[in-house]
Structures are given as C-alpha cells and as structure tokens.
VMD Tcl script that draws the C-alpha trace (Angstrom):
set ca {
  {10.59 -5.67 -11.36}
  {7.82 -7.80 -10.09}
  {5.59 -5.65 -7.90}
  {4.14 -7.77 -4.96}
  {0.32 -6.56 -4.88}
  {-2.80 -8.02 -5.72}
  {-4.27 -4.92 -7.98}
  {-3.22 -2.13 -9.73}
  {-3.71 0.19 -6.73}
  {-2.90 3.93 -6.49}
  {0.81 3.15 -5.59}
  {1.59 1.37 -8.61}
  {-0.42 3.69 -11.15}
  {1.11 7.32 -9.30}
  {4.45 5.79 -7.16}
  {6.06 3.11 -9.10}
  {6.45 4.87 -12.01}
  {8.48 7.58 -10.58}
  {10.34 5.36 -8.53}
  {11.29 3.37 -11.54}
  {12.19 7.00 -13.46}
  {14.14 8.00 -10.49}
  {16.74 4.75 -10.49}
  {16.51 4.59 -14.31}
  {18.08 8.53 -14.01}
  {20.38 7.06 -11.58}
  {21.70 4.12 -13.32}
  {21.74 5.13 -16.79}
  {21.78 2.30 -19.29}
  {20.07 -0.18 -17.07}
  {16.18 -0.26 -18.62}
  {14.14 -1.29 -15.73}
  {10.92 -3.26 -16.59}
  {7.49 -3.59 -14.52}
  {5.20 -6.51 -15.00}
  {1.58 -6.79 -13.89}
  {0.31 -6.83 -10.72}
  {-0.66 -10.55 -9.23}
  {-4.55 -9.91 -9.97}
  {-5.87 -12.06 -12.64}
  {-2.85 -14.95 -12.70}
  {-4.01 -17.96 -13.00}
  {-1.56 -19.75 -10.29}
  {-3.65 -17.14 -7.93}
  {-6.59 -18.96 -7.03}
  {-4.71 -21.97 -6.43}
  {-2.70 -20.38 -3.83}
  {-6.00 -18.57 -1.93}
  {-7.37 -22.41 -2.20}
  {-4.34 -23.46 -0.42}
  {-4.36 -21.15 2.75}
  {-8.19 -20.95 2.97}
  {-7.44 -25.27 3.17}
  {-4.98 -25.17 5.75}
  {-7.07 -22.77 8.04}
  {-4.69 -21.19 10.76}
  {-2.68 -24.27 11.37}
  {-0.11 -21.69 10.57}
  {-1.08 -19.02 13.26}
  {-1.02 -22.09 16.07}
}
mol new
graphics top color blue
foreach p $ca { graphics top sphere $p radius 0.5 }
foreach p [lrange $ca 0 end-1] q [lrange $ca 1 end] { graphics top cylinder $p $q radius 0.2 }
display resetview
C-alpha cells in the first residue's frame, strides 16, 4: 500500500495501522505492506516545480 499524503500525519501513525490489521485479520495469508509517506522523495520537488510553473492554467 502506497499511502497518498505528504507527511506522516496522525492518520497514518493511529488509523492506517489498524486499518491494515483489520484486512490482514480478514484476508489471512495476504501480508499487506505500507511504504513511506511522499515527504522527503526526491521526484517531489520536481512535481511542486511543475504546478507552481504552470500557474492556474489548469483552473481556467
């Protein structure tokens, strides 16, 4: 599971983890694994560089 937020917020540190516990119970024998949180990638910056550059030509 890749969770979709920039930082490791209350939800993932308190939620997640029971979420994940809760369909592990469910599905036995299917592990699920969590990866980090978006803050700190590398490819990150890039892609705030990008929208910041194209302004609201989006929202037009």
């Amino acid at each position: 599971m890749v969770p979709y937020f920039l930082t490791l917020g209350l939800h993932l540190q308190r939620d997640l983890p029971r979420i994940v516990a809760e369909v592990e119970a469910a599905v036995p024998g299917v592990p699920i694994r969590v990866t980090a949180p978006l803050d700190g990638h590398p490819s990150l910056a890039g892609i705030l560089e990008d929208r910041a550059a194209r302004g609201f030509e989006a929202w037009d």
